[in-house]
N, C-alpha and C positions, 0 to 999 in steps of 0.2 A: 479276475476278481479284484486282485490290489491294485489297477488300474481305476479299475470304477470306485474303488473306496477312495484311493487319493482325489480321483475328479471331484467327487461330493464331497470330502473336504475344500478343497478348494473353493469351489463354489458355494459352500454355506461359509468362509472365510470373506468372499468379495462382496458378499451380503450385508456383512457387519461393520463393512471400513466404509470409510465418505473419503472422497476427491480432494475435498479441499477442509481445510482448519477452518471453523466459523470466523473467528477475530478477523482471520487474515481475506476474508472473500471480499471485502471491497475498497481494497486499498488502489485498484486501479483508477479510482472515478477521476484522478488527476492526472495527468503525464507529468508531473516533475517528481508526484510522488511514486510514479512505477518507476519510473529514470530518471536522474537529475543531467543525463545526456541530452536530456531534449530543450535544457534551458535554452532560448530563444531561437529556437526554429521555425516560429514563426511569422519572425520577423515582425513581430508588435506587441505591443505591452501588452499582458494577459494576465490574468489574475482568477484564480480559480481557487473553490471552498467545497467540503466534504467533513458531513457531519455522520456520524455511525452509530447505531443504539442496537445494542445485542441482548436481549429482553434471557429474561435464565432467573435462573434463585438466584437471591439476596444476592452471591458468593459470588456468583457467575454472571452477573451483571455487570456490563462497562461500556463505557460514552468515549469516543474519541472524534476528534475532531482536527481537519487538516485546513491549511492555509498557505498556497502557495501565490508568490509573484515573479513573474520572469519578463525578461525584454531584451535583445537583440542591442548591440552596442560596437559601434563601425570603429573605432576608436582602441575596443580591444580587441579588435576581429572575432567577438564571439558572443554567446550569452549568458547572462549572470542571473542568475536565480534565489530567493529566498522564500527559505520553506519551516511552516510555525507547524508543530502537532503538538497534541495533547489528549492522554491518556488517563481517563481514571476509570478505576474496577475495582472491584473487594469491598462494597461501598463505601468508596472512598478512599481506603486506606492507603491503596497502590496509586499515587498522580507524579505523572512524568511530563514533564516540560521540555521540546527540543525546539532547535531555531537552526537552520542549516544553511548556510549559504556555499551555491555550487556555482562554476565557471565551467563553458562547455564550449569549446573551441572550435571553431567551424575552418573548414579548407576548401577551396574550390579545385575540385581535380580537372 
């Protein structure tokens, strides 16, 4: 009996929770922005953009928007990356401005 009660909590528990945080589900659409490890591995200039609109009440609404550029550089044996985002939510009230420049070192084993 207190087997099957703990099951069915449980299971009306896995019901109510979600996998993933909304803000955070498509921050993949860039590789510099899931890893800044990957700046120039592919060995050519690349340049990739990611816009996000997460539709909610007034409160719960926010626009972010990514911009990265990366390129492969023999010179420093590695690739160098710069990466713009921008955040605003609360309309409005919350804007966050970042610029990240990353170096990702390459070795040939």
């Amino acid at each position: 009996m207190l087997k099957n009660l703990l099951l069915s909590f449980a299971c009306m528990g896995s019901l109510c929770t979600l996998a993933q945080d909304a803000y955070f589900s498509e921050y993949n659409t860039s590789k510099i922005n899931l890893n800044p490890a990957f700046a120039g591995s592919d060995s050519a200039f690349v340049l990739s953009s990611a816009n996000r609109f997460h539709p909610g009440d007034s409160f719960e609404r926010s626009n972010s928007f990514f911009f990265s550029a990366d390129n492969y550089f023999h010179f420093l044996r590695g690739g160098l990356a710069i990466r713009y985002e921008n955040l605003r939510s609360w309309e409005g009230r919350i804007k966050t401005n970042q610029v990240h420049l990353s170096y990702a070192a390459h070795f040939e084993l």
